[in-house]
Structure formats: structure tokens, C-alpha cells
N, C-alpha and C positions, 0 to 999 in steps of 0.2 A: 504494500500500500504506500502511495505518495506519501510526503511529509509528517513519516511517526518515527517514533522513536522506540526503543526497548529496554525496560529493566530486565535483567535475569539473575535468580538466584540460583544456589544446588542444596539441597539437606540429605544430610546421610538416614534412615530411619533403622531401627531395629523390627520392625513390624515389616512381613511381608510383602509386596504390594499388593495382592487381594487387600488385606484389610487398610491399609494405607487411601487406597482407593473409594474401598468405604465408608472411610471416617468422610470423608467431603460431601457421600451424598445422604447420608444416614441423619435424619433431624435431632436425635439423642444425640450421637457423637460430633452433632456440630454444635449442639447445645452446651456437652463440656468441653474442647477445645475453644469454643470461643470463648467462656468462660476463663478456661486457661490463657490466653491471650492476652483478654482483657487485663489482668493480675500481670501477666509478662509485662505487656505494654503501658501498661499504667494508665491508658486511657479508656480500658472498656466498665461497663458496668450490668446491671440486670437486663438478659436478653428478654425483649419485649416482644419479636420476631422472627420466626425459624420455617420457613415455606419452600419445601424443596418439591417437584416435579422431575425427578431423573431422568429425561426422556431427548433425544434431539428434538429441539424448538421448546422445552417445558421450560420453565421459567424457575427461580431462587429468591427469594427474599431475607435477607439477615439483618436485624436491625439493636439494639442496644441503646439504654440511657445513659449517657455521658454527665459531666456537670453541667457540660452548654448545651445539653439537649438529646434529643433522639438521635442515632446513628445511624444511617440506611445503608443497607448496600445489596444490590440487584442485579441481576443481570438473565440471560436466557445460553442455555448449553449448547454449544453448536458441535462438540464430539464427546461422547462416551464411548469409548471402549477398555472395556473391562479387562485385567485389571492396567491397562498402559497409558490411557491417554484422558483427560478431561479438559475439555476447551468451552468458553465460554465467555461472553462479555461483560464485562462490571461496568458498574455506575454505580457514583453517591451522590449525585445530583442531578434532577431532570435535566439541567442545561446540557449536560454533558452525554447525551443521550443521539447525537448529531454527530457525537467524536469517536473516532476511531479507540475504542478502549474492548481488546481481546485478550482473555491471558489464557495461556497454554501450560498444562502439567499434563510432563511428558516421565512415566515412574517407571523402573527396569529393577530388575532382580540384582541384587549385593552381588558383584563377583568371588567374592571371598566370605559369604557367611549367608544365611535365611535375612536380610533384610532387604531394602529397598534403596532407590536411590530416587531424589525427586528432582528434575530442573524444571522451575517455570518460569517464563515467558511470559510480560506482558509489554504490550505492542499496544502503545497509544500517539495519540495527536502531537507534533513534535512541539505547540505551543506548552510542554508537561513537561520540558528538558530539565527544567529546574528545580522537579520532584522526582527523578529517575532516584538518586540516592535515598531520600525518605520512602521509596515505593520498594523499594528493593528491601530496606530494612524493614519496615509494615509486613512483605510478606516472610521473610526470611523466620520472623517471630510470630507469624500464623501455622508457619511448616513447625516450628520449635514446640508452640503449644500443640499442634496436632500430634507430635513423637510424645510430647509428655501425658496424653490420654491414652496412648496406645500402649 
């Protein structure tokens, strides 16, 4: 796509990638990793909303109360394949819903043990160059909570 840009992280996980893969589409295990995040990151607080549709084209909703308020984040799945790949578009604001915002989890089997390996990919609007670092760290510590519920 013309004019984006990409964060990419990697997290090593101990959890297989079946269940790895799980946790992301699973409303209980997004319930406690987000949970765990929130406490990671220090930003999150009581999930308010957990709406997942697993489906190509179903839809995600995750939302949280912060101190400045509610927290959205949305988006629609544009690849599931079990347990390797989950692709999908995020949004935390309607405006941003015009802009090129895809992120890609691409998960493979540990070479050297039963875990998993996670790299994802998010590919947004290059006007976002100046949050590729905080984007990267936001997920890096959403992969972190997900290894810690697992």
C-alpha cells in the first residue's frame, strides 16, 4: 500500500501456537490478558468490552476504562488460519477508520522446544511515523501479557 509505514515486533512464547492463537480469539483469554496488560502497561483498567466474531469479515471489539475514559479498540479479521496466521484491522478512533491500519500475527513453532514464536506486523498510514516506537512497545507488552496468561 502507498504511503504506510510498519511497526514490527517478535515475542518468544512458551505456549504452543495452537493455544497462542487462541488466546487472541477466545473472549475469557482476552478478558485476562488484557487484564494483564492493563497492570503491564499501566494504562489499562476494568474491561467494559470483549466482542469477538472469529470469522473472515466478523468483527472484534475491546474496550477498557482508563482515568480519561473509555478505551476502544476494533477492528474486522481479514485472515484466520489456525494455528499460523491472524490478520486484521485496528482502530481507536472512528477518524481513523479511512486509514490504512492492518496488523499481521504471523506465529511458527519454537525451533528448539514446544513453544511458539510471534512476529506482528502493523502497517498503517505513514502520517503515524511518529508512533511506530510507542506502537511497537503497546504491542510488544500485549504479546508479554498474553505469554503471562498462558
Amino acid at each position: 500500500m502507498a504511503d504506510t509505514i510498519e511497526a514490527k515486533v517478535t515475542h518468544r512464547f512458551k505456549a504452543s501456537p495452537e493455544r497462542v492463537y487462541d488466546a487472541f480469539l477466545d473472549p475469557a483469554m482476552v478478558r485476562l490478558w488484557q487484564q494483564a496488560w492493563g497492570e503491564q502497561s499501566g494504562s489499562g483498567g476494568e474491561m467494559t468490552a470483549c466482542e469477538i466474531d472469529p470469522v473472515v469479515g466478523g468483527k472484534f471489539l475491546f474496550a477498557d476504562m482508563r482515568a480519561d475514559g473509555e478505551a476502544r479498540h476494533w477492528g474486522t479479521f481479514t485472515a484466520l488460519e489456525r494455528p499460523t496466521k491472524i490478520a486484521f484491522t485496528w482502530y481507536t478512533d472512528p477518524s481513523e477508520e479511512e486509514q490504512t491500519s492492518l496488523v499481521t500475527m504471523i506465529i511458527e513453532p519454537e525451533p528448539h522446544g514446544p513453544g511458539a514464536i510471534v512476529t506482528l506486523y502493523h502497517e498503517m498510514d505513514a502520517q503515524w511515523l511518529d508512533w511506530v516506537s510507542r506502537t511497537e512497545k503497546g504491542w510488544i507488552t500485549m504479546l508479554q501479557a498474553i505469554d503471562t496468561v498462558l
